[in-house]
C-alpha positions in Angstrom: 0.0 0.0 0.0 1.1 3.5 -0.8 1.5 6.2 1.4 0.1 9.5 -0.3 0.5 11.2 3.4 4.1 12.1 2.5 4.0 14.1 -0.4 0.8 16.1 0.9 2.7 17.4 3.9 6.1 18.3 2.2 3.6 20.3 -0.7 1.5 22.3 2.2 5.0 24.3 3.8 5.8 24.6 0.2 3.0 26.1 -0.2 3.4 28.4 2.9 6.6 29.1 1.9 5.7 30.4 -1.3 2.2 32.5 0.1 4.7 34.0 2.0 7.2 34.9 -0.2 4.3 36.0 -2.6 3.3 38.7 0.3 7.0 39.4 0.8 7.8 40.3 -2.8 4.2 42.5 -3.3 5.2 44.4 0.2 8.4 45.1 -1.4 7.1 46.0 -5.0 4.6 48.2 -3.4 7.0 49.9 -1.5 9.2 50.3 -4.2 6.3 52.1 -6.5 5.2 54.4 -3.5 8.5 55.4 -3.5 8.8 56.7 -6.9 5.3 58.1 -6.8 6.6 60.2 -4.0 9.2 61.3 -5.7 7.6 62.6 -9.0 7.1 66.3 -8.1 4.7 68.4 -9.6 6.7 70.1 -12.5 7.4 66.4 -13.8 3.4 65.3 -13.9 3.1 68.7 -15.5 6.0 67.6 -18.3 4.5 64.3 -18.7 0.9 66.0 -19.2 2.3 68.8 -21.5 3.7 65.7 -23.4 0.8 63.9 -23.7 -1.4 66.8 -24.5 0.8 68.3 -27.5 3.2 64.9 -28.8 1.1 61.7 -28.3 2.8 58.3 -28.6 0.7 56.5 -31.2 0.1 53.8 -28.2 -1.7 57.1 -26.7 -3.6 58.1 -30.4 -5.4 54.7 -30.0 -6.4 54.8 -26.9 -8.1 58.0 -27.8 -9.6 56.8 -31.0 -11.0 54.0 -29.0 -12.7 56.3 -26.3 -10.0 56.9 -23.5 -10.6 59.9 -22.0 -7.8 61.3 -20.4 -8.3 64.0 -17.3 -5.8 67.1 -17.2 -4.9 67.9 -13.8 -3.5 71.3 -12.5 -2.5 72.8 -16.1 -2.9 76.5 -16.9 -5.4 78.2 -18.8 -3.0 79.1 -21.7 -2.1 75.2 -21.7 -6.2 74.5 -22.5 -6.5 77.6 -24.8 -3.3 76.3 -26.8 -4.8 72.6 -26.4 -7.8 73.7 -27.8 -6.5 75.7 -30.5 -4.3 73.0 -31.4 -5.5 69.9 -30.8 -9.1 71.3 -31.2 -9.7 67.3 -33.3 -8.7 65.3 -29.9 -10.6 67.8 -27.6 -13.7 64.9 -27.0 -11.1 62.8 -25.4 -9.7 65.6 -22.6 -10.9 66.5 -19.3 -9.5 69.4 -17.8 -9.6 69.7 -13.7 -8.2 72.3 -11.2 -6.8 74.7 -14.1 -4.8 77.4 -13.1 -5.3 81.3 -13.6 -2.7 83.5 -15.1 -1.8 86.7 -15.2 -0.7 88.6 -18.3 2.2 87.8 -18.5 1.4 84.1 -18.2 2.6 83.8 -14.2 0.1 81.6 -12.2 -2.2 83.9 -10.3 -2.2 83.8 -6.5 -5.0 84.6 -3.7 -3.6 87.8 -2.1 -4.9 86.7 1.1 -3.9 82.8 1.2 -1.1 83.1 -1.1 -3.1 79.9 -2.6 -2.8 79.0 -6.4 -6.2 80.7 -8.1 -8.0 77.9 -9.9 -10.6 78.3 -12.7 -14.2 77.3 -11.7 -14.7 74.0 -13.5 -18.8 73.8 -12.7 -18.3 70.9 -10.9 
């Protein structure tokens, strides 16, 4: 008679093992992202927005041509005037939030009071 017992018992630690190396590695990976999402400051989502907005990947072109809306955050106002001047064809496939005022000479307004960056009323 054969003894199955044997090879279930060395396969459940195994499987222990390997459950916790699973959670190990995801706690590290996580970590690891967080990390870099931290470190991204605001000028470089700005960059990577500008990009987007004005020089698509064609990866990006697709996207939009299959309905991917993509939402704007924090640009100024002359960014989503020259957006809509120029990329007035893709316009059904941008969101714009938290748009910043400028002044005349293109500086992002401030609240006199707060010192806080002025943003355009979106409706929402």
């Amino acid at each position: 008679m054969k003894m199955d017992l044997g090879v279930k018992r060395k396969t459940q630690p195994r499987l222990l093992i390997n459950a916790s190396a699973d959670a190990v590695v995801k706690h590290v990976v996580g970590a690891f992202l967080l990390t870099i999402a931290a470190s991204i400051s605001a000028g470089d989502v700005r960059d990577i927005e500008l990009r987007r907005l004005f020089a698509p990947t064609p990866a990006e072109i697709v996207s939009e041509a299959e309905g991917r809306i993509y939402i704007y955050d924090g640009l100024t106002d002359r960014d989503v005037q020259r957006a809509l001047d120029e990329e007035f064809e893709r316009v059904e496939n941008m969101m714009f939030i938290r748009t910043q005022k400028t002044n005349g000479e293109g500086d992002v307004k401030h609240d006199e009071e707060t010192g806080e960056v002025e943003y355009e009323d979106d409706g929402c």
